[in-house]
N, C-alpha and C positions, 0 to 999 in steps of 0.2 A: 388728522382731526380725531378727538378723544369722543367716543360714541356713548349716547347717555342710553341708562335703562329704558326699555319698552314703556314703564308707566309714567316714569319722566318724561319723557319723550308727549307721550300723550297731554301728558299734564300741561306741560310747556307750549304744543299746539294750542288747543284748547285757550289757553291763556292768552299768550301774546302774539298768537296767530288770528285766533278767529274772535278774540277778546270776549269771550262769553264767559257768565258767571258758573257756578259747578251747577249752584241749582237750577240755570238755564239748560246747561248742556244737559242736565240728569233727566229732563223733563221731556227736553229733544229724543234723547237715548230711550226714553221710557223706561228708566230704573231708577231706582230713589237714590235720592243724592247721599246718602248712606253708602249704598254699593257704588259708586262713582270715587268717592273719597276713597275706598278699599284699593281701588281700582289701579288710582292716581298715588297713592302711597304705599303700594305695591304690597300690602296684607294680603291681597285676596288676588288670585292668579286669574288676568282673563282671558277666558275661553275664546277659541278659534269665531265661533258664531259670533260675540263680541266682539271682536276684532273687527270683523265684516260691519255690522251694524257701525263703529265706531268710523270706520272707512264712509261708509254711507250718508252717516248723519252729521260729519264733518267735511264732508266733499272731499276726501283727503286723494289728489292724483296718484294712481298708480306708482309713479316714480319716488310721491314723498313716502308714499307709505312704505315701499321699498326699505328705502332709506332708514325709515324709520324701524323697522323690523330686523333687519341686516345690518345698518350701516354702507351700503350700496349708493354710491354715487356716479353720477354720471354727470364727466364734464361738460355734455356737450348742452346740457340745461340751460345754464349760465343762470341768466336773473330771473327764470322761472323758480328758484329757490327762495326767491325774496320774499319775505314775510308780509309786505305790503300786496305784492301780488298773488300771494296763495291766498290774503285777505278779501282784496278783492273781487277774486275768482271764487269763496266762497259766496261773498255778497251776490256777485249776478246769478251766479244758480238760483240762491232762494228766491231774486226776485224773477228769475223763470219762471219758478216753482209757483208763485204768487199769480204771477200774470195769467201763467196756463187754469190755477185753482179760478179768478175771477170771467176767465174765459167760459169754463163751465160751468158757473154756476149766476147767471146773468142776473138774478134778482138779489142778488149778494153786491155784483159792480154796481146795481145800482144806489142801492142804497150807501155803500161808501160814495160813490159819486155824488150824490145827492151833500154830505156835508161837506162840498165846495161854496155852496150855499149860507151854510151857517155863519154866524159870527166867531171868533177865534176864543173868548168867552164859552159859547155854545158846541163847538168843537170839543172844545177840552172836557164838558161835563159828558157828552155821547159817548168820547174816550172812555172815559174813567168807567160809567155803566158797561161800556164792550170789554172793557180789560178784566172788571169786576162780575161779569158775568161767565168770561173763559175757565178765570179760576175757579169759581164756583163749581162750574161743570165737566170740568177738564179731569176731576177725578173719576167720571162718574165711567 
């Protein structure tokens, strides 16, 4: 097997592993999707601490990362290499991530709980104000 560059590589997870946009992932990463594009089209070398973060905030296992940096495989994976399941092994992380966040912060479950309630109508506009509020303040 012909081993792709380090930011290809990335690139390529990112993509059609974890299907996220650059400017989702760059936001994840907390770097502007400026330096993600550098990153991912190999202008701009990235740093070992990036690395890590990138391992981090892509849930990337031990083994792919491996792989990914090396070219290091290991037979004895098998269909742990499946892009569908490093997909989905992403997904249940986050929504750990999610469950443990709403675990702590109980007046936060509530009130998502609360629009079970709603109409599907009235759902969508709370949406759009919570989505439009993240952005708003997500720089700040």
């Amino acid at each position: 097997m012909k081993t792709m560059d380090l930011h290809v590589e990335l690139q390529h997870y990112r993509n059609d592993i974890l299907e996220l946009t650059q400017r989702e992932a760059a936001l994840r990463l907390n770097i502007s999707q400026s330096a993600l594009s550098n990153y991912e089209n190999g202008t701009r070398d990235i740093p070992y601490k990036m690395l890590l973060t990138f391992k981090e905030v892509y849930k990337i296992p031990t083994y792919e990362m491996n792989r990914i940096m090396y070219g290091e495989e290991s037979g004895a994976l098998g269909a742990s290499h499946d892009p569908m399941i490093l997909r989905e092994n992403f997904e249940d992380d986050e929504t750990r991530e999610i469950l443990q966040l709403l675990k702590q912060h109980p007046k936060f479950k509530r009130t998502l709980s609360s629009l079970s309630y709603f109409t599907e109508k009235r759902k969508e506009k709370f949406i759009g104000h919570v989505n439009h509020l993240y952005q708003t303040l997500k720089e700040w």
